[in-house]
C-alpha positions in Angstrom: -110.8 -281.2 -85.3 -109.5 -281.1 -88.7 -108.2 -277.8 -88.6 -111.1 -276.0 -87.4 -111.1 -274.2 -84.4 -112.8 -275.5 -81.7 -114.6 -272.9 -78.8 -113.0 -274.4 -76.0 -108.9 -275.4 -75.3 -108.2 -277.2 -72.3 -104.2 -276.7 -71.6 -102.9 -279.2 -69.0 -99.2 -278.9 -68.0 -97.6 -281.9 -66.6 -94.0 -283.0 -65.2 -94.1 -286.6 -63.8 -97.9 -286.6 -63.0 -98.3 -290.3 -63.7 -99.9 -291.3 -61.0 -103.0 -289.0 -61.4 -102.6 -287.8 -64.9 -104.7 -290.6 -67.0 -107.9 -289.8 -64.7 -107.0 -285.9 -65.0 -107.0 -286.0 -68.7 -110.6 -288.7 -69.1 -112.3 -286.3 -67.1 -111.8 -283.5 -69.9 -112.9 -286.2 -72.4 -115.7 -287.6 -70.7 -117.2 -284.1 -70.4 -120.9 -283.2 -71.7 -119.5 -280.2 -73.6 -118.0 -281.7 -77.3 -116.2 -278.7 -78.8 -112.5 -278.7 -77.1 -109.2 -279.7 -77.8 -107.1 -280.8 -74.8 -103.2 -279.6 -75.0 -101.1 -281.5 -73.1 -97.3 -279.9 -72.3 -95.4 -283.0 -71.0 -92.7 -280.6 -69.2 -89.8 -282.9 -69.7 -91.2 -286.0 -67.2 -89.0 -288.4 -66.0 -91.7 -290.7 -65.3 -94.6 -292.9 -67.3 -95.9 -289.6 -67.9 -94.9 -289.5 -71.5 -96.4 -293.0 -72.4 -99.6 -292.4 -70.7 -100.0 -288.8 -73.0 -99.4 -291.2 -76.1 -101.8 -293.8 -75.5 -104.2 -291.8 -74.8 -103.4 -289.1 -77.5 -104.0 -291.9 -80.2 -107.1 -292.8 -78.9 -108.4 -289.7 -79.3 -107.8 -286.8 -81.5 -108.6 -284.0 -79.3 -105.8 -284.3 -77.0 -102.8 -282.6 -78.8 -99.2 -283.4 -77.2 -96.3 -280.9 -77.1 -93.0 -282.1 -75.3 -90.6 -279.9 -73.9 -87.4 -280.1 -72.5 -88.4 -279.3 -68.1 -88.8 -275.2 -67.9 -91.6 -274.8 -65.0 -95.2 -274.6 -65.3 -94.7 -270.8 -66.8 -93.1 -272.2 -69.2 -95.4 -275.2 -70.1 -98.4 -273.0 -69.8 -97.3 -270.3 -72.6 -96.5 -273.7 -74.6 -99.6 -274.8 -74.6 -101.2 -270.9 -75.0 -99.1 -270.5 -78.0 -101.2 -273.6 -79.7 -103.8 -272.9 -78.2 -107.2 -272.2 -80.8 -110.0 -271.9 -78.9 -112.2 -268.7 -78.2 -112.3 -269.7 -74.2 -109.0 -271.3 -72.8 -109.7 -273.3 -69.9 -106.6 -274.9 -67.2 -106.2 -277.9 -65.9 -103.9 -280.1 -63.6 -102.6 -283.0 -63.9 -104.0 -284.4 -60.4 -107.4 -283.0 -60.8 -110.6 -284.0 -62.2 -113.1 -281.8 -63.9 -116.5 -283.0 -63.3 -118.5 -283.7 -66.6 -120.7 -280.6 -67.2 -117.2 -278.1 -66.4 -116.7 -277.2 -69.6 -120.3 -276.9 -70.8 -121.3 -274.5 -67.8 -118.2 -272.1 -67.8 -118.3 -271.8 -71.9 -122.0 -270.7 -71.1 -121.6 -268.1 -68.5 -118.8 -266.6 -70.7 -121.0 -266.6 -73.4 -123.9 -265.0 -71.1 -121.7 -262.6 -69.4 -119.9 -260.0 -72.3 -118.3 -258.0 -69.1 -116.6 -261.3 -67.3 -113.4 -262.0 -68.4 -112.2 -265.3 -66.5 -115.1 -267.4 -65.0 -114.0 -270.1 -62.1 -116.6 -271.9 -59.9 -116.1 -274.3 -56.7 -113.5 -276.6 -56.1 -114.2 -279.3 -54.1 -112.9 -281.7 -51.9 -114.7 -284.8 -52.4 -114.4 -286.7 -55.8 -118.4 -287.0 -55.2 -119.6 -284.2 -53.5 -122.4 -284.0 -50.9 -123.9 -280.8 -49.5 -121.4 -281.4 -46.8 -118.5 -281.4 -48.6 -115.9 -278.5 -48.5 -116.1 -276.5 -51.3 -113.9 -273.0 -52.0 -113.5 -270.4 -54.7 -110.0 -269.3 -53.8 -110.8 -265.7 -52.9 -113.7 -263.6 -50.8 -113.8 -260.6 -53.0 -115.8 -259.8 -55.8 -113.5 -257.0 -57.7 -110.3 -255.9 -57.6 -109.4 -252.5 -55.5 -105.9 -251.6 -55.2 -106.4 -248.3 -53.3 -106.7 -250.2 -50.1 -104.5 -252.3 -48.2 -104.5 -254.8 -47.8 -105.4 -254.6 -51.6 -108.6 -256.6 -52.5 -107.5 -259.1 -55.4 -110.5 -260.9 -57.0 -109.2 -264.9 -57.7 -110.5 -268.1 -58.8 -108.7 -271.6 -58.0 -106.1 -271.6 -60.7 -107.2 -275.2 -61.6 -110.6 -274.5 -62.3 -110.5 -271.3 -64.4 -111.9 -270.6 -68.1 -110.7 -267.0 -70.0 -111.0 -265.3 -72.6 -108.3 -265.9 -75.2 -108.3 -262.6 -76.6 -107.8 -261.3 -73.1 -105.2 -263.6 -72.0 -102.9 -263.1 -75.1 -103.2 -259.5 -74.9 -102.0 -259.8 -71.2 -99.2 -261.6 -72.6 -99.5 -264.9 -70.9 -98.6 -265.7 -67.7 -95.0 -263.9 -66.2 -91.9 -266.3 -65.1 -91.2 -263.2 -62.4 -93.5 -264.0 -60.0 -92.3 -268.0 -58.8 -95.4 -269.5 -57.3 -97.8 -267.0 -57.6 -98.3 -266.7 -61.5 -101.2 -267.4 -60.8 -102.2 -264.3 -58.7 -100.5 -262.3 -61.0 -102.8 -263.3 -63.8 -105.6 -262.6 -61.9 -104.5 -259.2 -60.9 -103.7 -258.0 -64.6 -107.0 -260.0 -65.4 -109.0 -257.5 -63.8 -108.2 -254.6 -66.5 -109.8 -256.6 -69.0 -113.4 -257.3 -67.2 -114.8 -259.2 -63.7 -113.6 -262.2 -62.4 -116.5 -264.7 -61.4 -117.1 -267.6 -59.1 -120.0 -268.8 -59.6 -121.4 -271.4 -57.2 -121.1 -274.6 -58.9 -119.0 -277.9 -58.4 -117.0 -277.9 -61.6 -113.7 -279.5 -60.2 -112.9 -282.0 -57.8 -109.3 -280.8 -56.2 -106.7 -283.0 -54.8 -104.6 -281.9 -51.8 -101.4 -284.0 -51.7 -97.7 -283.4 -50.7 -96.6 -283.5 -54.1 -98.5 -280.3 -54.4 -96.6 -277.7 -56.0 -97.6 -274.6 -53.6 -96.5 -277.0 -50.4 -93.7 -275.4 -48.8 -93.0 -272.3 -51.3 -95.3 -270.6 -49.1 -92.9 -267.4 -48.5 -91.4 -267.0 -52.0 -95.1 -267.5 -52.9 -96.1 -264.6 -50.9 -93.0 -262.4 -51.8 -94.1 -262.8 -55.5 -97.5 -261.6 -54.4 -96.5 -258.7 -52.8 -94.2 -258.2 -55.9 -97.5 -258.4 -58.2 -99.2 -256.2 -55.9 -96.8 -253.2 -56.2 -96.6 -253.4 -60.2 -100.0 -253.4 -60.5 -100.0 -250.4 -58.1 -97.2 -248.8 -60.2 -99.2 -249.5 -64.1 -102.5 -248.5 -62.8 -101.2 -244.7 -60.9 -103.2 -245.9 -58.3 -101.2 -244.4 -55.7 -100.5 -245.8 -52.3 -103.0 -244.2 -50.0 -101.3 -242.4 -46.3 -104.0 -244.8 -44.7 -102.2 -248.0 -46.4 -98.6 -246.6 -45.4 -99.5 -246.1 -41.9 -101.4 -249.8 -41.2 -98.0 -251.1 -43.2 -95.7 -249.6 -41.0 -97.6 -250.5 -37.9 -98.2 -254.1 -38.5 -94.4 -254.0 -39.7 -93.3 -252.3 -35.6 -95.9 -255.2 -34.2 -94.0 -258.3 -36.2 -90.7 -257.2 -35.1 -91.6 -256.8 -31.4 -94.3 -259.4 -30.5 -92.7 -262.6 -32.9 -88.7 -261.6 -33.2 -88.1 -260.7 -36.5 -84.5 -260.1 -36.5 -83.4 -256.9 -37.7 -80.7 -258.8 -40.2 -83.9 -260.6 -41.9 -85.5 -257.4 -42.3 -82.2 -256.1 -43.3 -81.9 -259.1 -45.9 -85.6 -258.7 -47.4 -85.2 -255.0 -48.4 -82.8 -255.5 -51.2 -84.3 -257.8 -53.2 -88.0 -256.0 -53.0 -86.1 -252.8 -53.6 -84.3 -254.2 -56.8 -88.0 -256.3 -58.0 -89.1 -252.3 -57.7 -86.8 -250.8 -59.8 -86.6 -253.6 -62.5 -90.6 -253.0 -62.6 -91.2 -248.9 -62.3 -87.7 -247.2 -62.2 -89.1 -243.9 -63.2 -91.7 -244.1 -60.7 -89.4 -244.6 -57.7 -88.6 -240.8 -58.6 -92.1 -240.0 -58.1 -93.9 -238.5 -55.1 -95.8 -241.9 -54.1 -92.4 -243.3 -53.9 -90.2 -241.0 -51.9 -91.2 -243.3 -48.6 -89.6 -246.0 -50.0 -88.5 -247.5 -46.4 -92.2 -247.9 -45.7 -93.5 -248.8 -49.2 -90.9 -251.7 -48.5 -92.5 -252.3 -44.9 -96.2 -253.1 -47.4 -94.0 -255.7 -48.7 -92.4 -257.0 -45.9 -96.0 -257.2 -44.0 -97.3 -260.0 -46.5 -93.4 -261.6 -46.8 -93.3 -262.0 -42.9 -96.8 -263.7 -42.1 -96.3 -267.1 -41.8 -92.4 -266.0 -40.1 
């Protein structure tokens, strides 16, 4: 690049991805789209990880390498933010493969589309698609609405997305609060800054495996969503609506009775969604759209309990 800065970074964290990570990283390269650099975090890997980023890196000067000592994929991802020079910052996994025109469509649309602030497209299950093949976005709705409940989150597949720099550092990067679902966090404080777009296009092919890192963190993944939820309720004043309160509370009564939530696991829950609440909005807990705290707890408890 020779120090100029390019329209596009790719950031691609990886802890021991050996196995998929060299076909990951050639489909960036081998895309149609020329102006990117490709930052790689190697998160502390244990494995051939490491060897694989620097044969590759020499053999190509748009992949740039940053090593760490292990810190999470929060962690790795404001690494590779923080040298990071591109207008558009696009993710990537390191057991994925972006097909070749990814980066050359989604640098487009955000070029084509001033209000849309993070651009996604359709993931898809095949690593040659056919009109057969499964194909999703992530989410089913178009905009963000936090008035409702359950709230209506516009998302993307984490994977796939492209964003606006200037947007993403003003959010401040992704949060190490919300374990597993940084990801839905980022979309929800996305949403201030512009639309979030899925366009229908193939731009990634995405590889379900066990090593996956959202297999089997499925309730702390929803806790931190519910967690999300609320402090975006809290920043924006949106309120919580009677309407939300009473479905909360109802669904709440139902889980207990009909699949035997124990009262000691509801019991055990409250505390630690009560003290994620007053770390985020202390003053607000004084407010009027806080003073049912027991049932603003049951909202979060609803999505913490579904897959009890």
């Amino acid at each position: 690049m020779n120090g100029r800065q390019p329209r596009v970074s790719v950031i691609l964290p990886c802890y021991n991805g050996e196995v998929y990570l060299r076909e990951a990283v050639q489909s960036i390269l081998d895309q149609t789209f020329a102006d990117f650099e490709l930052i790689v975090v190697d998160d502390g890997s244990t494995d051939g990880s490491p060897a694989i980023l620097r044969n590759m890196a020499g053999g190509d000067a748009r992949i740039r390498v940053v090593t760490q000592p292990n810190g999470g994929i929060v962690a790795a991802l404001n690494a590779a933010i923080e040298h990071a020079r591109g207008q558009y910052i696009a993710r990537m996994d390191a057991d994925d493969v972006s097909f070749p025109e990814r980066l050359a469509f989604q640098a487009s649309y955000l070029d084509q589309h001033p209000d849309v602030v993070l651009v996604g497209g359709y993931a898809v299950g095949d690593r040659n698609p056919t009109p057969a093949s499964t194909r999703t976005t992530g989410g089913r709705h178009a905009s963000t609405d936090l008035s409702v409940f359950p709230p209506r989150i516009a998302v993307s597949m984490h994977p796939l997305i492209m964003m606006r720099a200037a947007a993403l550092r003003a959010m401040g990067g992704y949060r190490s609060d919300y374990r597993h679902a940084e990801d839905y966090d980022l979309f929800i404080r996305a949403s201030a800054h512009g639309r979030i777009e899925n366009p229908p296009v193939d731009v990634l092919f995405y590889r379900r495996h066990e090593g996956a890192i959202s297999i089997g963190n499925v309730e702390e993944q929803e806790r931190s969503a519910v967690r999300a939820e609320l402090d975006a309720i809290a920043r924006t004043g949106a309120g919580l609506p009677p309407a939300l309160i009473v479905e909360a509370y109802t669904r709440l009564r139902i889980f207990r009775r009909y699949r035997a939530i124990s009262a000691e696991r509801v019991r055990a829950m409250r505390l630690p969604v009560l003290a994620s609440l007053v770390a985020i909005t202390p003053r607000s807990l004084l407010s009027s759209r806080f003073r049912r705290l027991p049932l603003l707890i049951g909202v979060a408890l609803v999505r913490s309990m579904r897959t009890a």
